[in-house]
C-alpha positions in Angstrom: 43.4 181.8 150.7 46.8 183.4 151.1 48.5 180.1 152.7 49.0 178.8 149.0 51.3 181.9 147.6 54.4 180.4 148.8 53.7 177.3 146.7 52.8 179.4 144.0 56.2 181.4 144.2 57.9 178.2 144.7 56.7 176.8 141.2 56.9 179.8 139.7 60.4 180.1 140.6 61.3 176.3 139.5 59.6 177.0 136.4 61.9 180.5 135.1 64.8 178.6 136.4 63.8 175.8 134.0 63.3 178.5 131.4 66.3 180.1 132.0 68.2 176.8 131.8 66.4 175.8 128.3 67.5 179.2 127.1 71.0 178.8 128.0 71.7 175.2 126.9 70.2 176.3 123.6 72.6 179.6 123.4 75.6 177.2 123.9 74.0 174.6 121.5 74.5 177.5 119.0 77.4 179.0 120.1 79.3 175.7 119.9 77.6 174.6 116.2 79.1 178.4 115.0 82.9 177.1 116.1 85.4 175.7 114.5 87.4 173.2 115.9 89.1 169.7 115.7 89.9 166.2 117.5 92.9 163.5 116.2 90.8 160.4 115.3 93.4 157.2 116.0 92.4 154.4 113.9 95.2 152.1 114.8 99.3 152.1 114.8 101.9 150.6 113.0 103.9 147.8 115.2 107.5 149.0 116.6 109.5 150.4 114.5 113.2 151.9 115.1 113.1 155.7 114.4 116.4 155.3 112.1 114.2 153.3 110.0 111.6 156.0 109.4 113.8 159.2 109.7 117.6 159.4 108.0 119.3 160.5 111.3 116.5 158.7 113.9 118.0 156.6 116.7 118.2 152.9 115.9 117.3 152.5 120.0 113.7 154.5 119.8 111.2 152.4 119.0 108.2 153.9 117.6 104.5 153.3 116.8 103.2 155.4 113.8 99.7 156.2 114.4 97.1 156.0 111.7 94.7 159.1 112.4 92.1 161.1 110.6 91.0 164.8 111.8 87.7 165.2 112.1 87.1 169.2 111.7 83.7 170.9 112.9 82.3 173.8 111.2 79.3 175.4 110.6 79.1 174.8 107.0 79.7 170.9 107.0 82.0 168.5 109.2 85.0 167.7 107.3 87.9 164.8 108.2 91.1 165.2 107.1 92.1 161.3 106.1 89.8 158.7 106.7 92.4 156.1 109.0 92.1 152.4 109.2 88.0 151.6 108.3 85.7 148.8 109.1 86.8 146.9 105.9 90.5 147.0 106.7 91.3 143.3 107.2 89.8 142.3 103.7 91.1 145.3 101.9 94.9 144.9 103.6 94.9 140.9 101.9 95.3 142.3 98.5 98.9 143.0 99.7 101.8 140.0 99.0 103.1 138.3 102.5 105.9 139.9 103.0 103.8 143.2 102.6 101.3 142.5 104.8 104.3 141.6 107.5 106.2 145.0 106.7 102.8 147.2 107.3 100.7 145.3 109.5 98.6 147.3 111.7 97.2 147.1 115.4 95.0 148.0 117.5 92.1 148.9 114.8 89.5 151.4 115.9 87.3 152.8 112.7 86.4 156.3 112.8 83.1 155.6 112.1 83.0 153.3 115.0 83.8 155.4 117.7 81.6 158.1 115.9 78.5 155.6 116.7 80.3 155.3 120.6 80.6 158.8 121.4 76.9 159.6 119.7 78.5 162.0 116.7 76.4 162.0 114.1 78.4 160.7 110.7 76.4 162.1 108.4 77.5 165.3 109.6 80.4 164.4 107.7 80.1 166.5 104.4 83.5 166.1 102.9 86.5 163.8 103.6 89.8 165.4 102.3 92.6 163.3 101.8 95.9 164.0 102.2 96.9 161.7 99.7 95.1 158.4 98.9 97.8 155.7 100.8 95.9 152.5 101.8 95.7 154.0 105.6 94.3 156.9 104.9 92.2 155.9 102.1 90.3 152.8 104.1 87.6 154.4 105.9 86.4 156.2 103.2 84.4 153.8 102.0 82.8 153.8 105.6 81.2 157.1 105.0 79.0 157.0 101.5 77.1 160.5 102.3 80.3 162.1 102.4 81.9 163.9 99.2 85.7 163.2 98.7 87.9 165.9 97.3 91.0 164.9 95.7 93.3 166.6 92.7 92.8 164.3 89.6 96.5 163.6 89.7 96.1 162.1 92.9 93.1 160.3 91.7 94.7 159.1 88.7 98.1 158.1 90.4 95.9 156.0 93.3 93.6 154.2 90.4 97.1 153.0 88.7 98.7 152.1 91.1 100.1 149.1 92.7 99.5 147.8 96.1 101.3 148.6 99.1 100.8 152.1 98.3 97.2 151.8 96.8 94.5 149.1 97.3 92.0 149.0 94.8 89.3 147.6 96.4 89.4 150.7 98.7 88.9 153.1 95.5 86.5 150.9 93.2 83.6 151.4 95.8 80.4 152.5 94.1 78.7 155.0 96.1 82.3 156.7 96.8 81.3 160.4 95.9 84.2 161.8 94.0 84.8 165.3 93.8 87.9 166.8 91.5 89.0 170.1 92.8 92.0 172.3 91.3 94.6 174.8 93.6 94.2 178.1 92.2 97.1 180.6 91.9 96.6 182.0 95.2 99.4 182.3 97.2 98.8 181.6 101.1 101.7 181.2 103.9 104.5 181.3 101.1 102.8 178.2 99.1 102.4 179.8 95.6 98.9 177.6 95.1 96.2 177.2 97.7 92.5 176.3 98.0 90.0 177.6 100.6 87.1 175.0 101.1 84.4 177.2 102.5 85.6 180.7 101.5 86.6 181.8 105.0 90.2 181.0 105.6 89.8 178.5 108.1 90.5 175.3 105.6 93.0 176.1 103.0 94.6 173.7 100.9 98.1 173.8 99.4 100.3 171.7 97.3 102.6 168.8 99.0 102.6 166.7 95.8 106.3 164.7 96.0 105.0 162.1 98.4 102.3 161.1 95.6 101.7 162.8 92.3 98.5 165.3 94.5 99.1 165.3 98.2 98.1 168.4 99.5 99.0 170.1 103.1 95.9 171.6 105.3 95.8 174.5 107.0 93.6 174.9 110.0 92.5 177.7 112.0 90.1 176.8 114.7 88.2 179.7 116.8 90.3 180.3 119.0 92.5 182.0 115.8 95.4 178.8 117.3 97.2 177.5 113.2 97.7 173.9 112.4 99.4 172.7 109.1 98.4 169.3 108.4 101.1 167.7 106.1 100.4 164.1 105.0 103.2 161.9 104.7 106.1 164.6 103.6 107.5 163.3 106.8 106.4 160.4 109.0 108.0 162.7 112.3 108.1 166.4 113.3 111.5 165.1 113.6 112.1 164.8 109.7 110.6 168.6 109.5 112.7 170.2 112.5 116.2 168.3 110.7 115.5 168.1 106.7 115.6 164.5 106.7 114.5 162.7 104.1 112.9 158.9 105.3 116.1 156.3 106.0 118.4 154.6 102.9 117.3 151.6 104.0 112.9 151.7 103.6 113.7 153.3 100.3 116.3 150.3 99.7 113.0 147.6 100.9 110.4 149.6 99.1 109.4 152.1 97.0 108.1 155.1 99.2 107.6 158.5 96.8 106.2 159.0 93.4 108.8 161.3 93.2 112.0 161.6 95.9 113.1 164.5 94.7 110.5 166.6 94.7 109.4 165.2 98.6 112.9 165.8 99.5 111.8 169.6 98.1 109.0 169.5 100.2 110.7 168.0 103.4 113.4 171.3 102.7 110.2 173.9 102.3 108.5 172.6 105.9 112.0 172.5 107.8 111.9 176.8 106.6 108.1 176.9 107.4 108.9 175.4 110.5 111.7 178.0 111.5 109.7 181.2 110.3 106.5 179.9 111.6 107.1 178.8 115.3 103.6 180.0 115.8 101.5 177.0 113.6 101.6 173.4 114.7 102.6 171.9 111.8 101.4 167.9 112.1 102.5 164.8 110.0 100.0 161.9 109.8 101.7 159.4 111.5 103.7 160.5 114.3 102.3 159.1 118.1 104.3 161.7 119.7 102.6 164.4 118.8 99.1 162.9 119.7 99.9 163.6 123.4 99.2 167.6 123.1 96.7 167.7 120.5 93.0 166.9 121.6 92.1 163.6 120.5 88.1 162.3 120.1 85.7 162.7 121.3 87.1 165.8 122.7 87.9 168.7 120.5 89.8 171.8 120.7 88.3 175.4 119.2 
């Protein structure tokens, strides 16, 4: 009768490891859906382009590939990407644009978030709000990719995209039907010297501030992940960390070959108030939309830091 107990102490053994296992994957189940924390999203890149050309001051002899990212943000109270990238409907939406447009911006290397979303198993409807940093063709694409999802925009912004004129704004990207449009306003709270700000979910982790210069509502986007680490997310102030660290405007030239700002001046403003941020501030990554160089030490989907 007694020659079974070992068995019996062997299963019941197995079966409080099992237990104990269970229990722990579901603590760190919860423990990871209570962070907050981000990944780069790369939807594509821009083809070479000489650094002079994108940054007064850049040398003529580095040749550079903007990237075209979104952020896709976890937190507890709703998913949230910052920018929506290149998106599935790219390549009909980028035809609305003359030849010689579609030459000057043509993209490569096109990877939809929502496709590598589906890839790496992340659930997309997770995805409660995309935020814009303006509403540019490449970060305006892939929002028509996520329906569920509500996008939060300043009217001006909204306004400015719906009358304008391709390259900067594709209509066929904005007219969607099921796009969930949702109007917010700054409020006069200052936060990190920026006399307006907005805080999405009341916690400090996502704050919006005003950018506007590049387009009539761009809006820069704080971050603060668990870990306490800063990011400032600024658009397209400045295509290059380089524009930010030496209060350079974009080149004479792309402003000779197209029209870049709504308004010069004030981006030129804005360019002067990052370069002082950045001084002051050595302790928040501050991160402009396009710039490849940067992707290197941030994490970049499906891995995310908190």
């Amino acid at each position: 009768m007694h020659k079974h107990r070992p068995l019996i102490h062997s299963i019941t053994t197995v079966a409080l490891l099992l237990l104990l296992s269970i229990e722990s994957q579901a603590t760190q189940v919860t423990q990871a859906d209570s962070n907050i924390g981000f990944a780069i999203v790369n939807t594509g890149q821009a083809g070479l382009t000489p650094e002079g050309v994108l940054v007064s001051g850049g040398s003529w002899f580095n040749l550079r590939h903007l990237a075209q990212n979104a952020v896709l943000i976890r937190h507890p109270k709703g998913d949230v990407m910052i920018d929506a990238g290149l998106g599935q409907k790219i390549d009909k939406q980028f035809s609305e644009n003359s030849f010689v447009m579609r030459q000057l911006f043509a993209y490569e290397n096109l990877n939809p978030a929502i496709d590598q979303y589906v890839k790496a198993a992340y659930d997309a409807l997770n995805v409660k709000k995309i935020i814009p940093t303006h509403l540019h063709w490449d970060h305006a694409s892939g929002i028509v990719d996520f329906p569920k999802a509500q996008v939060w925009v300043q009217k001006s912004e909204y306004v400015e995209a719906r009358e304008g004129p391709a390259p900067a704004h594709l209509q066929s990207q904005l007219n969607h039907k099921d796009t969930q449009w949702n109007f917010f306003e700054l409020t006069n709270t200052a936060h990190l010297g920026f006399s307006k700000s907005l805080d999405v979910y009341g916690d400090g982790s996502i704050v919006l501030v005003d950018l506007k210069g590049h387009s009539a509502g761009q809006v820069g986007i704080f971050l603060t992940v668990s870990s306490g680490k800063q990011y400032f997310f600024v658009g397209d102030t400045t295509w290059t960390i380089k524009g930010v660290q030496d209060n350079a405007p974009r080149s004479d030239l792309l402003k000779w070959v197209v029209d870049i700002n709504w308004d010069d001046e004030a981006n030129t403003q804005k360019i002067s108030l990052l370069h002082d941020f950045y001084q002051t501030h050595n302790d928040i990554t501050i991160v402009p939309a396009h710039d490849e160089t940067l992707m290197k030490d941030l994490p970049l989907f499906p891995d995310f830091a908190y």
